[in-house]
C-alpha positions as CSV (number, residue, x, y, z in Angstrom):
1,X,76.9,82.1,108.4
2,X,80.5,82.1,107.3
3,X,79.7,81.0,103.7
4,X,76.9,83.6,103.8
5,X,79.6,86.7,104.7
6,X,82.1,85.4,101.9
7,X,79.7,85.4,99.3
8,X,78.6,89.3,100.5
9,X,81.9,90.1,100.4
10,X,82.0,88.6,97.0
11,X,78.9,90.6,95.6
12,X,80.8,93.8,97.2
13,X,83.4,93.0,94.6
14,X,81.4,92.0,91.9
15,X,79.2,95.6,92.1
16,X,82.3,97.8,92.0
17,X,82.9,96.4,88.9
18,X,79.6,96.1,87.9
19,X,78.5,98.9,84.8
20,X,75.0,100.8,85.0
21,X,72.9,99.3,82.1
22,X,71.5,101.8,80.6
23,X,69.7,102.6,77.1
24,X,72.5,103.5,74.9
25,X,70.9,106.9,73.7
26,X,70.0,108.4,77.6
27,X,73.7,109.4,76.9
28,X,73.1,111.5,74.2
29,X,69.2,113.1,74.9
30,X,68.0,114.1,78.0
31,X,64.0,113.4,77.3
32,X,65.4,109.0,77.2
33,X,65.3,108.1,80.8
34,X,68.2,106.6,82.3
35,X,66.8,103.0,82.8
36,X,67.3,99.6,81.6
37,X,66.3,98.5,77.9
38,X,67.1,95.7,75.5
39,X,68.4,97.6,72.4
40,X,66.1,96.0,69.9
41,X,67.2,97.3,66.4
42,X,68.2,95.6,63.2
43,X,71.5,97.3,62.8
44,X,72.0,98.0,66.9
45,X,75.5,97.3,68.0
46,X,75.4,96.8,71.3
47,X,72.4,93.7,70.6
48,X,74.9,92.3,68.1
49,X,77.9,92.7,71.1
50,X,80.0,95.0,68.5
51,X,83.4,96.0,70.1
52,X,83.2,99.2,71.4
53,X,79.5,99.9,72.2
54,X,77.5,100.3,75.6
55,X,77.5,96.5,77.1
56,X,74.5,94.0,77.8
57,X,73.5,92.3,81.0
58,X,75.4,89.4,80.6
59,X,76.1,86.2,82.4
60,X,78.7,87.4,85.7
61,X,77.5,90.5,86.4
62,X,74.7,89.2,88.7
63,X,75.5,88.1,92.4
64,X,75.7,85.2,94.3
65,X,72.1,83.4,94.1
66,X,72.5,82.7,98.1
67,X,72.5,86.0,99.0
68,X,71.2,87.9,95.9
69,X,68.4,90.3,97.6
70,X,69.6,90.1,101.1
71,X,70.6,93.3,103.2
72,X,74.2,93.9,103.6
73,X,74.4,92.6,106.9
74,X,72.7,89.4,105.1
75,X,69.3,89.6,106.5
76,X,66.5,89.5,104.0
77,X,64.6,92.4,103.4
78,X,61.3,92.7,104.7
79,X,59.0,95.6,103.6
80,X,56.3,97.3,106.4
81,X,53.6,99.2,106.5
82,X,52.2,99.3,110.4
83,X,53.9,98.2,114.0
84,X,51.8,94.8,113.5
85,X,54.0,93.8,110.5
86,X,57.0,94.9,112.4
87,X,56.2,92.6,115.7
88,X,55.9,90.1,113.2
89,X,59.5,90.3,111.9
90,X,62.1,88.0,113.2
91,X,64.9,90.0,114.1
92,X,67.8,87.5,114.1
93,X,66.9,86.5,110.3
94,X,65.2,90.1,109.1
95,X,66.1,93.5,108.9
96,X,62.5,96.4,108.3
97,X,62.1,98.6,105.6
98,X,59.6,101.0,106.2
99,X,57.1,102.0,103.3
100,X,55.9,105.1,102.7
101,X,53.4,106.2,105.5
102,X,52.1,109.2,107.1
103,X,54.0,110.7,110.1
104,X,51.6,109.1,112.5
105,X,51.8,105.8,111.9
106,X,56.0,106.2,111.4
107,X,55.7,107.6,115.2
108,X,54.1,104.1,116.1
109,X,56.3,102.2,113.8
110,X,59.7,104.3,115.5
111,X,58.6,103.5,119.0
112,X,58.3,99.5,118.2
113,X,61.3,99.5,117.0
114,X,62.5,101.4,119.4
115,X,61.4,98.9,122.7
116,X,61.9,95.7,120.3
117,X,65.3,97.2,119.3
118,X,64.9,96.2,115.3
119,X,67.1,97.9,113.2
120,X,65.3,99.5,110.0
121,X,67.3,100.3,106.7
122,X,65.8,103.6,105.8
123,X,65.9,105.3,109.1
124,X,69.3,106.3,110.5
125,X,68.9,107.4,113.9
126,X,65.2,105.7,115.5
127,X,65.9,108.3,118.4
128,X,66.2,111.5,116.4
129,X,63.5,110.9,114.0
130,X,61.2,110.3,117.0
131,X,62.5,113.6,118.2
132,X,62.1,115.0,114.9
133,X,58.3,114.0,114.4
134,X,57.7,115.1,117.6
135,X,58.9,118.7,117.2
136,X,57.5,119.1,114.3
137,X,54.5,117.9,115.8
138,X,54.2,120.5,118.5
139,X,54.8,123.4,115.8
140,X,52.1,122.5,113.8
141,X,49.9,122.4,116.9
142,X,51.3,126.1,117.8
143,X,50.6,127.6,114.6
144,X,47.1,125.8,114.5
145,X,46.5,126.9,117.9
146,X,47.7,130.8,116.9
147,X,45.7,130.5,114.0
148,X,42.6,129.8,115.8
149,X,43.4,132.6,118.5
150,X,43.4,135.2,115.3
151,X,40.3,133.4,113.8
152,X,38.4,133.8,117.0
153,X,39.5,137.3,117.3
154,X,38.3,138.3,113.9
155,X,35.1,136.8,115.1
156,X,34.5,139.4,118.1
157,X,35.6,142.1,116.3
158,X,33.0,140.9,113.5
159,X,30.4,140.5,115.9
160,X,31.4,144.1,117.6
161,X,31.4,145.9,114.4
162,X,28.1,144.4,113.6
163,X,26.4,144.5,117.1
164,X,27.8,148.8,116.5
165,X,26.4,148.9,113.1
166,X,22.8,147.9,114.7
167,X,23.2,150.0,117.6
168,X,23.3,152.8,114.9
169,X,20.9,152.1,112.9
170,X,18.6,151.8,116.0
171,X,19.6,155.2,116.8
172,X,18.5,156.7,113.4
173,X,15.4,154.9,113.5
174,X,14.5,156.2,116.9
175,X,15.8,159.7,115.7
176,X,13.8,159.5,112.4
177,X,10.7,158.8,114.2
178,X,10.8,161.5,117.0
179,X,11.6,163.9,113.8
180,X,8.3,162.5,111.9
181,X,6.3,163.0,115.8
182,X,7.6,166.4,116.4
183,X,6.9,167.5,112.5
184,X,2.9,166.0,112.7
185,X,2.7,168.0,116.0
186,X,3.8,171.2,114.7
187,X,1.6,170.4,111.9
188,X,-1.5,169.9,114.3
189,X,-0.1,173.3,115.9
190,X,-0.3,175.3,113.1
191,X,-3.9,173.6,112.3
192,X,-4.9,174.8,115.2
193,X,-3.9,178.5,114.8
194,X,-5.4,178.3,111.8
195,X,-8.6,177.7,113.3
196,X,-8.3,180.1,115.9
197,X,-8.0,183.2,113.2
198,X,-10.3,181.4,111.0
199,X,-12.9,181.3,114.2
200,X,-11.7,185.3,115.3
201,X,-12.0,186.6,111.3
202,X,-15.8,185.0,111.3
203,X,-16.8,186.7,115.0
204,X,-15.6,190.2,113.9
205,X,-17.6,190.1,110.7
């Protein structure tokens, strides 16, 4: 273990010295990512180690092979998905790095860690994000629940408006057809009358 520490401490010093490779031209244009690529022209001096120009991955910039890849504590590294991949972990040798997941199975992954007491590298605080998930959480079930409150009242007023609407129409239907029954009796009225005189004109002549 104390070989192990030394030789951290040793890659510590190394990477503060340590350049960013770089393709020479992402200096220059902003479209040329800033990543890693061997310069591969005829004339390139930086491939041909010219004085002066942007410098190649050589020999002594890499660390320690012992511990190259290791957490800085000097655990290795392990990558997880799910709380089964975490109860798998050995704690005294490995540290968890949580992939990228949905916030449910992060709440499950948390609370593991949180009984088993495993440290993770990308989450700070195990307590507060539990916390954090958790509000957030209950909001989203607030504004779902609100949502549905206003959905459902849109509904009855809906229904009202068209159960009103009917109600209406009913009532001009109804009226309509007492108009068309009052306008055939008047009709058989007048008939009638029109008889009568017919009848009186015929008996006077």
């Amino acid at each position: 273990m104390e070989k192990i520490t030394k030789l951290l401490g040793l890659r510590k010093k190394i990477k503060k010295s340590k350049p960013t490779f770089v393709i020479k031209e992402s200096k220059f244009s902003a479209r040329i990512e800033k990543k890693w690529r061997f310069p591969r022209g005829r004339h390139s001096g930086s491939r041909q180690y010219h004085r002066g120009k942007s410098i190649l991955p050589t020999t002594g910039y890499g660390s320690p092979k012992a511990v190259r890849g290791l957490h800085s504590s000097g655990k290795e590294v392990v990558q997880i998905a799910n709380p089964t991949d975490l109860l798998k972990l050995v704690p005294s040798k490995q540290i968890a790095h949580v992939a990228k997941v949905g916030k449910k199975n992060m709440l499950e992954i948390l609370k593991v860690a949180q009984e088993k007491k495993i440290s993770l590298t990308n989450v700070k605080d195990v307590n507060q994000s539990i916390e954090k998930i958790n509000s957030a959480y209950v909001a989203r079930k607030k504004v779902k629940e609100e949502k549905m409150k206003d959905k459902s009242k849109k509904d009855a007023e809906k229904r009202k408006k068209a159960e009103e609407k009917k109600k209406k129409e009913e009532e001009k239907t109804e009226k309509k057809n007492s108009d068309n029954q009052e306008s055939g009796s008047h009709k058989e009225e007048k008939e009638e009358q029109k008889k009568s005189i017919e009848k009186e004109l015929i008996k006077k002549q």
